[in-house]
C-alpha positions as CSV (number, residue, x, y, z in Angstrom):
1,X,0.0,0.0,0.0
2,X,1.7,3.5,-1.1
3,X,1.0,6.7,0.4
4,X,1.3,8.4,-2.7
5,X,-2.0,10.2,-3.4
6,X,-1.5,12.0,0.6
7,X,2.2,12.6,-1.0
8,X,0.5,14.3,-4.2
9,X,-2.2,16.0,-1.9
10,X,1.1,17.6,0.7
11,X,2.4,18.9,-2.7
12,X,-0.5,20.8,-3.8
13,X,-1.4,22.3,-0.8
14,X,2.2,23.1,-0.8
15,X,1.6,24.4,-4.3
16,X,-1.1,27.0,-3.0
17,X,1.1,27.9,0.0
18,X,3.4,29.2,-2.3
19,X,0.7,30.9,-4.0
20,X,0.7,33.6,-1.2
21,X,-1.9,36.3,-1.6
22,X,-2.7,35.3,-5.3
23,X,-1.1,37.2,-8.5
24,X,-2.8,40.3,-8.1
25,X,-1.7,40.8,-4.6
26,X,1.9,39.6,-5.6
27,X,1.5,41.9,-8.9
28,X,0.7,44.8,-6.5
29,X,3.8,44.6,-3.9
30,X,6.2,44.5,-7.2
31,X,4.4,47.7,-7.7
32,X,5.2,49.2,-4.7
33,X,9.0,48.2,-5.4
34,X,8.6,45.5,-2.9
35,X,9.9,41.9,-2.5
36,X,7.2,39.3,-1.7
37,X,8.0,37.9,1.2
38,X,9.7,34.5,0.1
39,X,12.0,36.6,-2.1
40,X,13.2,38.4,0.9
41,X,13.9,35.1,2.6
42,X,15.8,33.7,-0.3
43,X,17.8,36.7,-0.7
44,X,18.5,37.1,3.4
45,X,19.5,32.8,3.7
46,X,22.4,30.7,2.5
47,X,21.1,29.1,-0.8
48,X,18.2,26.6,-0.5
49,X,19.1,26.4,3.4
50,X,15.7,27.7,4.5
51,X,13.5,24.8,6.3
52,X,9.8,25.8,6.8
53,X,7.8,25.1,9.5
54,X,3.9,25.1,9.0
55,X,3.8,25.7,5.2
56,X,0.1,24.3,4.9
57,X,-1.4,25.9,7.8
58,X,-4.0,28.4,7.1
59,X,-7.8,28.7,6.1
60,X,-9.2,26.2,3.4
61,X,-12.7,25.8,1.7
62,X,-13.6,22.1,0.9
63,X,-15.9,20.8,-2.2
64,X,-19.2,18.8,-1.2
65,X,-16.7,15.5,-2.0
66,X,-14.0,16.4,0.4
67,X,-11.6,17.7,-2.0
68,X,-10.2,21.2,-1.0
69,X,-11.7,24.0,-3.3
70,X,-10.3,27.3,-2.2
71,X,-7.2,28.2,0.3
72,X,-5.7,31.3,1.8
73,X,-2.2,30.7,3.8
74,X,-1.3,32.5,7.3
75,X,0.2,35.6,6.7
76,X,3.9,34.6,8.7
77,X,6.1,32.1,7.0
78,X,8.2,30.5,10.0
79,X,11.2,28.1,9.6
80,X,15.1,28.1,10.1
81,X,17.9,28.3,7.7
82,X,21.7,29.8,7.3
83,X,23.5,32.8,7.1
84,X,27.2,32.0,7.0
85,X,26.8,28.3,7.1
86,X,25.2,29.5,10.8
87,X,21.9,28.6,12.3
88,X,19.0,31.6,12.1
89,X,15.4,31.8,12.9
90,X,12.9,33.3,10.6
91,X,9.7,35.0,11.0
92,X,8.1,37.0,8.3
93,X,5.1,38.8,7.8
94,X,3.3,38.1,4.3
95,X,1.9,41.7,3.2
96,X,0.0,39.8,-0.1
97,X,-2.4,38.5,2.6
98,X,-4.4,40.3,4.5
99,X,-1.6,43.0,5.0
100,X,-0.5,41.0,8.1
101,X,-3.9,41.6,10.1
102,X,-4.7,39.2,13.0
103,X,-8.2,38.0,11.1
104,X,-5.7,36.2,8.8
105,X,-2.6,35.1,11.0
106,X,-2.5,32.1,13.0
107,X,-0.8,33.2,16.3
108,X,0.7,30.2,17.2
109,X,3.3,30.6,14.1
110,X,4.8,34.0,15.4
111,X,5.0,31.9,18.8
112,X,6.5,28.9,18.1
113,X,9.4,31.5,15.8
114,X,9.8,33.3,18.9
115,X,10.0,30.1,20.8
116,X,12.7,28.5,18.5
117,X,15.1,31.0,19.1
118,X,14.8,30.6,22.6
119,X,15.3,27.0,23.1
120,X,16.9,26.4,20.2
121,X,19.1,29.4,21.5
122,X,19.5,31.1,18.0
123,X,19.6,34.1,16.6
124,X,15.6,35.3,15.7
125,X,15.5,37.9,12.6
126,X,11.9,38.9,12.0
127,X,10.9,40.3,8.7
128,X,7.8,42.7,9.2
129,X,5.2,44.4,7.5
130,X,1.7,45.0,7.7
131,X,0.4,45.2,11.7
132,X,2.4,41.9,11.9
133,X,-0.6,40.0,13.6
134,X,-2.5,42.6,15.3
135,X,-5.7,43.4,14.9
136,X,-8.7,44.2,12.4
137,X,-11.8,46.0,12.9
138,X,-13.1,43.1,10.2
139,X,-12.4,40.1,12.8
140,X,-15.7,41.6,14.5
141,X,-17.6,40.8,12.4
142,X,-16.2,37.4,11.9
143,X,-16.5,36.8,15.6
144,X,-19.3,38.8,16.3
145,X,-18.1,40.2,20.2
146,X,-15.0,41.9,21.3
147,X,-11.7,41.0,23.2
148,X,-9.6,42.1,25.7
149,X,-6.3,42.5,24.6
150,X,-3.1,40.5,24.7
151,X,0.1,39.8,22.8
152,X,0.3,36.2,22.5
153,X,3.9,34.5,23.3
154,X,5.4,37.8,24.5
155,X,7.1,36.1,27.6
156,X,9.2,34.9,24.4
157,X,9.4,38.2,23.2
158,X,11.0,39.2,26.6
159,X,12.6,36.5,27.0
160,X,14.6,37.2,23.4
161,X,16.1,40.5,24.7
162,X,18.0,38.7,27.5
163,X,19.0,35.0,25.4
164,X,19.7,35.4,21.6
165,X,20.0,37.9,19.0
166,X,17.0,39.6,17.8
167,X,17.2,41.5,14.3
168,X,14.0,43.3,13.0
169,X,13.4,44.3,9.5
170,X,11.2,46.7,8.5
171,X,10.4,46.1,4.9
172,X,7.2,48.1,4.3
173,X,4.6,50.0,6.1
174,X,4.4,48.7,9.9
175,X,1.9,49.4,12.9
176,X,0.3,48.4,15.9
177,X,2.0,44.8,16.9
178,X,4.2,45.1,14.1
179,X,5.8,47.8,15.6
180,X,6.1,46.9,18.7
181,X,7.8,43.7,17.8
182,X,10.4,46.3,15.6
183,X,11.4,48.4,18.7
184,X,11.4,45.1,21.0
185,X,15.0,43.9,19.8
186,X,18.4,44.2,19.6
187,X,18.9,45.9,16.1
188,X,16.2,47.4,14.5
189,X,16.2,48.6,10.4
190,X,14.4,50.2,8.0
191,X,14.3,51.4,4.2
192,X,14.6,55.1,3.4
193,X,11.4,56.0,1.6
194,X,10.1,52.1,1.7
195,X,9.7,51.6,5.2
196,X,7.1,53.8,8.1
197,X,5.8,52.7,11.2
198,X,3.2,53.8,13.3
199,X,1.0,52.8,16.6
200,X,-1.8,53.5,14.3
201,X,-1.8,54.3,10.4
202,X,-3.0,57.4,8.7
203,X,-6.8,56.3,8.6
204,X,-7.0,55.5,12.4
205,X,-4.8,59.0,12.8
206,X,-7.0,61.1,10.6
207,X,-10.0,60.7,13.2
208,X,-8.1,62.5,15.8
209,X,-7.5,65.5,13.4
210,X,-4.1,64.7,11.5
211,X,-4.4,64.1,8.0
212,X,-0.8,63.1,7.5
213,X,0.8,60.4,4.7
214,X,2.2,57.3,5.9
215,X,5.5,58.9,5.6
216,X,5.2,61.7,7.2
217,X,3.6,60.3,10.2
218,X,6.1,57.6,10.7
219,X,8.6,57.7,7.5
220,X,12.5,56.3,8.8
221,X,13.6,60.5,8.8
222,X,11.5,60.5,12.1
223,X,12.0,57.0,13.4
224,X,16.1,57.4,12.5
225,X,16.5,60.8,14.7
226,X,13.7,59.6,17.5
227,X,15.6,56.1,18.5
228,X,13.3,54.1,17.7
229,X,15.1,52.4,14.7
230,X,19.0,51.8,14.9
231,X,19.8,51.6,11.0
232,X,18.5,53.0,8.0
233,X,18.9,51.9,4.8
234,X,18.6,52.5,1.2
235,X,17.0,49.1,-0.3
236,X,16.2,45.7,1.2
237,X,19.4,44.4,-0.5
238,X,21.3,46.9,1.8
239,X,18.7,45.6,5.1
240,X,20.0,42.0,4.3
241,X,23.8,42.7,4.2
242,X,23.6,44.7,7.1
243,X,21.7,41.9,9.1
244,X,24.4,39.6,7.9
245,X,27.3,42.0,9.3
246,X,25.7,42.1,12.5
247,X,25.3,38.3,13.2
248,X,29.4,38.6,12.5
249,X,29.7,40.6,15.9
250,X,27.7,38.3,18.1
251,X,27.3,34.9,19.5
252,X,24.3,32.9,18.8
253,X,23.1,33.3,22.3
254,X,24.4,34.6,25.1
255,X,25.5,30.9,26.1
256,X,28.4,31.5,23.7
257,X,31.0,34.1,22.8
258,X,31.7,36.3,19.8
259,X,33.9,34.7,17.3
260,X,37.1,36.1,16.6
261,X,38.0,36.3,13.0
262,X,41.1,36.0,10.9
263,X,42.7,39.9,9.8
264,X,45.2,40.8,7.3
265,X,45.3,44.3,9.3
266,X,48.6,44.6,10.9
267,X,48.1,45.2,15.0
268,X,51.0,47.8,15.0
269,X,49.9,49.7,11.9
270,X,50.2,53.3,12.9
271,X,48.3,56.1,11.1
272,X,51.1,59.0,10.7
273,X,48.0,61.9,10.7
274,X,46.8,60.7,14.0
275,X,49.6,62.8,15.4
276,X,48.0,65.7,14.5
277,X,44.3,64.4,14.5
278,X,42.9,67.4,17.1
279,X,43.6,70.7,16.9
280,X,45.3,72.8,19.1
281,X,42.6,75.5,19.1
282,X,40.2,73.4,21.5
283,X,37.4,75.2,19.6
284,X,38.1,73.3,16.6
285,X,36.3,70.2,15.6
286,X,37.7,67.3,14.2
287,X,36.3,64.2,12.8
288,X,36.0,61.1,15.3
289,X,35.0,58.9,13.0
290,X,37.9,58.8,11.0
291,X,39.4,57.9,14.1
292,X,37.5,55.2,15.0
293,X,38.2,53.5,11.2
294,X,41.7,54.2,11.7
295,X,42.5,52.1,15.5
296,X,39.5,49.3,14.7
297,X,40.3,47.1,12.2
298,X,40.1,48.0,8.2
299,X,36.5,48.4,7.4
300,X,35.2,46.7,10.5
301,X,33.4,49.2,12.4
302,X,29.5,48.7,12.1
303,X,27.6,52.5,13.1
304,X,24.1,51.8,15.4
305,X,22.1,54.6,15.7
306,X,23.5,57.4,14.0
307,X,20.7,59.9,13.5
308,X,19.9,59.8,17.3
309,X,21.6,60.8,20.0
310,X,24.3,62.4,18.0
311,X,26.7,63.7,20.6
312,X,27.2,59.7,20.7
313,X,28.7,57.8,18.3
314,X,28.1,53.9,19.0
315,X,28.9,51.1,17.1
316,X,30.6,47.1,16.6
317,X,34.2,47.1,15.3
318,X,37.4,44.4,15.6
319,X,40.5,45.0,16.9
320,X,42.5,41.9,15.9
321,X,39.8,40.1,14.4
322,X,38.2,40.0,18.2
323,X,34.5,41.8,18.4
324,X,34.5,44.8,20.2
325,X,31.6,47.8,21.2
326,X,32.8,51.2,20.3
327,X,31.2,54.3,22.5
328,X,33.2,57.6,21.3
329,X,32.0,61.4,21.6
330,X,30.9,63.3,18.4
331,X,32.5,66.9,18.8
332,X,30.4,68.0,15.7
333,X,27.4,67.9,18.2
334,X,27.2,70.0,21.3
335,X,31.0,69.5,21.4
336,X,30.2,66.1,22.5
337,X,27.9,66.9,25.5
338,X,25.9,64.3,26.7
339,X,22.0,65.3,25.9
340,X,18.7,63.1,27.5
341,X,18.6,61.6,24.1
342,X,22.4,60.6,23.8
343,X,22.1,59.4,27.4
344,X,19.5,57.4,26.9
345,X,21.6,55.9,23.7
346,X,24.9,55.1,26.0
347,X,22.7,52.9,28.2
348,X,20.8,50.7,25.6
349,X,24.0,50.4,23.8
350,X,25.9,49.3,27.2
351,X,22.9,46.8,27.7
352,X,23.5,45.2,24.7
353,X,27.6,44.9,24.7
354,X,26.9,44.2,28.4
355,X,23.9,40.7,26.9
356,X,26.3,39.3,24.4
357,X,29.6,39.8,26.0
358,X,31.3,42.4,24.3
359,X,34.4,44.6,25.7
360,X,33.9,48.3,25.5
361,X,36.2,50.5,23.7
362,X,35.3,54.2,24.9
363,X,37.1,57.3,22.4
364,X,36.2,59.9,25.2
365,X,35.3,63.5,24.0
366,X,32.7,64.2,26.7
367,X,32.4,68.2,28.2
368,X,30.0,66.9,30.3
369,X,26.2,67.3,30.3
370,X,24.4,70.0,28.0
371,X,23.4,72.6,30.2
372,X,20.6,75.0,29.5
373,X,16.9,75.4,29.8
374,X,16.0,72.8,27.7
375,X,18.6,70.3,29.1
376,X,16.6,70.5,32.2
377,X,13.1,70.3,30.2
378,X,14.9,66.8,29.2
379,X,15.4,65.9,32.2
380,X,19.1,65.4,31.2
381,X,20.6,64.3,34.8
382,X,17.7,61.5,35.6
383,X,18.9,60.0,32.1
384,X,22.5,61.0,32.4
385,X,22.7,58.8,35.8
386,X,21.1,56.4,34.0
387,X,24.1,55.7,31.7
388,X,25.8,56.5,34.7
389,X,24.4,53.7,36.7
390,X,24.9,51.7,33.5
391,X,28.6,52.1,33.2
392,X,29.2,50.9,36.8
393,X,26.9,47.5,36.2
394,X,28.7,46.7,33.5
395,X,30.8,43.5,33.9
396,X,32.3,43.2,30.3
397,X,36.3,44.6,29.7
398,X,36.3,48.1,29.6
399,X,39.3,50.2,28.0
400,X,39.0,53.9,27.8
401,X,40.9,56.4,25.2
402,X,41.0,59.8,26.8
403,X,41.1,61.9,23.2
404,X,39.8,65.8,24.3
405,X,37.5,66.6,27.6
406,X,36.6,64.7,30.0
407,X,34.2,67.1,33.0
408,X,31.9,66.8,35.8
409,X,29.6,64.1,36.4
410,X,29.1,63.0,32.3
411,X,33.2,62.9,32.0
412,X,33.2,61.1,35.0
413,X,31.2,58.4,33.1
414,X,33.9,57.5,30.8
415,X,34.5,54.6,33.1
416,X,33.8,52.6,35.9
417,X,36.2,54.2,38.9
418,X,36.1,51.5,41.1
419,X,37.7,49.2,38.9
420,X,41.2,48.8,37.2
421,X,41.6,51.6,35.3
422,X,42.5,50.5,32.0
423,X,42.9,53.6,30.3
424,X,45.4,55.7,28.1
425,X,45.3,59.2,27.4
426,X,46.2,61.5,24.0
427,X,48.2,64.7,24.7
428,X,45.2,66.9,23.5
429,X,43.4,65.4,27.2
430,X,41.5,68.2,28.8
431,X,39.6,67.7,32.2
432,X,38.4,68.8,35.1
433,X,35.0,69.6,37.2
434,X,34.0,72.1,34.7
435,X,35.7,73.6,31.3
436,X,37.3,76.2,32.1
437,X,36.3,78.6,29.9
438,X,32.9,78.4,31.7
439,X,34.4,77.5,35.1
440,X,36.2,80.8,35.6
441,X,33.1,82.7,35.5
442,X,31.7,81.1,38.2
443,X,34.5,80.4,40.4
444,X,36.2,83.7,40.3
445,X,31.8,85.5,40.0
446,X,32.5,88.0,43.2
447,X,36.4,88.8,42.2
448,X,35.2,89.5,39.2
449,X,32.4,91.8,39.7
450,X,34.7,93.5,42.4
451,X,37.4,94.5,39.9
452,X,38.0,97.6,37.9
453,X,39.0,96.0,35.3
454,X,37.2,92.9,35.0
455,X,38.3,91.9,31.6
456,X,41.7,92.2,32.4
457,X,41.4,89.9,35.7
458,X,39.9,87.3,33.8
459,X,42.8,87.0,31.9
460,X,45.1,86.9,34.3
461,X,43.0,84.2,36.0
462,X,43.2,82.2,32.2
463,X,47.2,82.4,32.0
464,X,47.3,81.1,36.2
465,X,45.1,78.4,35.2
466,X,46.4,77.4,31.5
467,X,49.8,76.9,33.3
468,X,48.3,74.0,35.1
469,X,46.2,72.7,32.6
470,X,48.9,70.2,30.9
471,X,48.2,66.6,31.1
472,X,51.4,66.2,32.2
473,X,51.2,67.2,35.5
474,X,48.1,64.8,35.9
475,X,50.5,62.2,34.9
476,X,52.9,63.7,37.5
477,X,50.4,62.8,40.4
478,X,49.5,59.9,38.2
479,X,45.9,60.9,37.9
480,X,46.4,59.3,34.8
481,X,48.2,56.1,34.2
482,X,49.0,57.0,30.7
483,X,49.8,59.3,27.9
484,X,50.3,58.0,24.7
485,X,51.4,58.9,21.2
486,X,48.2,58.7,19.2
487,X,50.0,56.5,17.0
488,X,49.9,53.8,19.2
489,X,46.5,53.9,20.1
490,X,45.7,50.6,17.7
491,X,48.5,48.6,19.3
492,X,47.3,49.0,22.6
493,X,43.8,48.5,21.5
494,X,44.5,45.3,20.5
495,X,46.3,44.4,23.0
496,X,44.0,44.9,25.5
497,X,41.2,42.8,22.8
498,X,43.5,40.4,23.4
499,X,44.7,40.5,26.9
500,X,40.7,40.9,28.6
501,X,39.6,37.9,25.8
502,X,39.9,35.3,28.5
503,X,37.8,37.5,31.0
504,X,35.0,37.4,29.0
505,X,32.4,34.6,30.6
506,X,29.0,33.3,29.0
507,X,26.0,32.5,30.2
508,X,22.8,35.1,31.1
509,X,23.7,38.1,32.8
510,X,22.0,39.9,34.9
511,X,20.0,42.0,33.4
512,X,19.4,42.0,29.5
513,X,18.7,44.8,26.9
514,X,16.0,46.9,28.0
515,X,14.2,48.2,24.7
């Protein structure tokens, strides 16, 4: 007895799986300039590595003899597959069918994808568009009552942030649940001009008064500057490479370590325009990022979050092939002053070197917290002791680069005091309680509302201090350990990489990346 006509019965259901949301749907997301979402799979996985799980489930209409008639798959595609020969979890919204909304998904598909990851302890990228399973005015009908809210398997959700990589994509226009599940991850992307996301689309949106398009109400301009998505991209091509580049940096879970990989980059290479990187004229800018290429290894630093937060510059680099986190101050932007918003970003990003075992490399250029009206509007010190508290509960390796200022309670952050410090400083370091070109005014206030000349007291003040503003004699009282020739900087970066790789420890810690 053969089982062949069930065989022949799998394959066509198979057949209308495949089928999606029908040619007109499919005819419409090409469009739109959109990959369906089984192109998007194939073009993220190794070649024909992806292994699907519930292909056939979904909503069928049977003839009077049995046979089936009409059917209409869920709208996630689940299953597992390869990026680099590596295990991956894949969940992906299917826009051709029912634009993602909950009267056509089958929760327990997003669940068991979320699950996966978890036990199977790897890395979970979730491909999203449409309200990604949330819900539809037209279910009422269907159903014909109402429901309290809940978001099914979201003590996996949770759970995710703390155990394995979690990588959302962005692919189209994204709301409700969809978006939540975007922000509620490690790494978060979206497509410049393709992408938006919302807590409620235009329609919903226009009954409270704002008649605004999809991108203007959630485009990836406002979601790139606001922190709520950490890369932006120009094409889903670009959003797949990326995602790739990223798994590089981290372990599968965090019951593992980062790989190390092999470099042709020299460890002693020494960058002969470092020596003259930062201007003498402390009100001159200078370009960090160039920096940050030039002690990392060649082309190996990955930039998170670039359009928020900007005083900040946070990122994943290699220094000898090892993985490393990169926190480094933007002069271009309030000098490098720490706002709310760049606060805010120096914790998140701590979290997550802190989840998957990364060392911190800190490029400090950090005049301290912005000051002003609005700084205190922000709030600025509640989320400045934040990143504070963050930097002490760190456990990972921690190796600090004093380039420029380092003042009051911000500077202060640039590492954790009561531990070793493993730190080096440029000759261009400048630090204290305050900058002095603000701290004069208020130290010397009554002198110099007292004087005749006041003008001409300040300066005399500005000489008396410049005298014993060198580095050198912190070094003297060794204040600081040491001061370097910029040169050297990669040398002893990978050094330490290597020295602290053995201090690294797996396993959960104890708290994980809070979204």
């Amino acid at each position: 007895m053969s089982w062949k006509k069930e065989i022949d019965e799998l394959k066509k259901r198979e057949n209308l799986a495949e089928a999606m949301g029908g040619p007109e749907k499919l005819k419409k997301q090409k469009e739109n300039n959109r990959l369906n979402v089984r192109e998007r799979i194939e073009k993220l996985l190794d070649k024909n590595s992806f292994h699907e799980i519930g292909k056939i489930a979904g909503k069928a209409e049977y003839k009077s003899n049995g046979e089936i008639e009409k059917f209409t798959p869920a709208n996630f595609i689940v299953g597992r597959g390869t990026i680099n020969k590596n295990y991956v979890v894949v969940g992906a919204d299917d826009f051709t069918v029912r634009g993602g909304a909950a009267d056509a998904s089958i929760k327990e598909k997003q669940i068991i994808a979320e699950q996966m990851a978890n036990e199977l302890r790897l890395p979970l990228i979730r491909i999203i568009e449409g309200t990604g399973g949330g819900g539809s005015v037209k279910s009422l009908d269907k159903d014909s009552r109402t429901y309290i809210p809940a978001n099914p398997g979201w003590e996996w959700v949770v759970s995710n942030l703390s155990t394995v990589p979690v990588i959302a994509l962005g692919l189209g226009p994204v709301a409700g649940l969809g978006a939540a599940r975007m922000v509620t991850s490690h790494f978060s992307i979206m497509v410049e001009e393709l992408s938006q996301m919302f807590v409620a689309g235009p329609p919903v949106v226009k009954r409270v008064g704002e008649d605004l398009t999809k991108e203007e109400l959630g485009g990836s301009t406002i979601h790139s500057k606001n922190g709520a998505v950490d890369i932006l991209v120009k094409s889903e091509e670009e959003a797949f490479e990326v995602t790739r580049k990223i798994l590089s940096y981290l372990p599968p879970s965090v019951y593992e370590l980062p790989e190390r990989v092999e470099t042709q980059d020299d460890t002693k290479r020494r960058d002969e325009w470092l020596i003259e990187a930062i201007p003498k004229n402390r009100r001159k800018i200078y370009d960090m990022r160039k920096i940050i290429n030039a002690v990392t290894d060649k082309e190996s630093f990955l930039e998170i979050g670039k359009n928020y937060g900007r005083s900040v510059i946070t990122g994943m680099a290699r220094l000898d092939g090892w993985p490393v986190a990169v926190l480094a101050g933007d002069p271009h932007f309030y000098g490098g002053g720490w706002t709310a918003d760049s606060s805010n970003k120096v914790t998140r990003f701590i979290d997550l070197a802190e989840t998957f075992h990364l060392p911190v490399v800190n490029l400090v250029d950090n005049p301290g917290f912005l000051i002003g009206l609005e700084s205190e509007k922000q709030a600025t010190i509640r989320h400045g002791a934040r990143a504070l508290t963050a930097v002490y509960q760190a456990s990972v390796p921690w190796c600090s680069i004093i380039i420029r200022k380092v003042f009051g309670v911000a500077g202060a952050a640039h590492t954790n005091a009561s531990k070793l410090h493993y730190r080096y400083a440029w000759p261009s370091g400048d630090w204290g309680s305050l900058p002095m070109e603000g701290g004069i005014e208020a130290a010397y206030k009554s002198d110099l509302e007292k004087s005749d000349d006041p003008e001409k007291l300040f300066k005399e003040i500005e000489e008396r201090m410049e005298s014993v503003r060198s580095p050198f004699k912190t070094a003297e009282a060794f204040l600081i350990e040491e001061i370097i020739d910029p040169r050297d900087t990669r040398k002893l970066l990978c050094e330490f990489a290597n020295i602290t790789s053995k201090l690294r420890k797996k396993g959960k810690t104890s708290f994980g990346l809070r979204p």
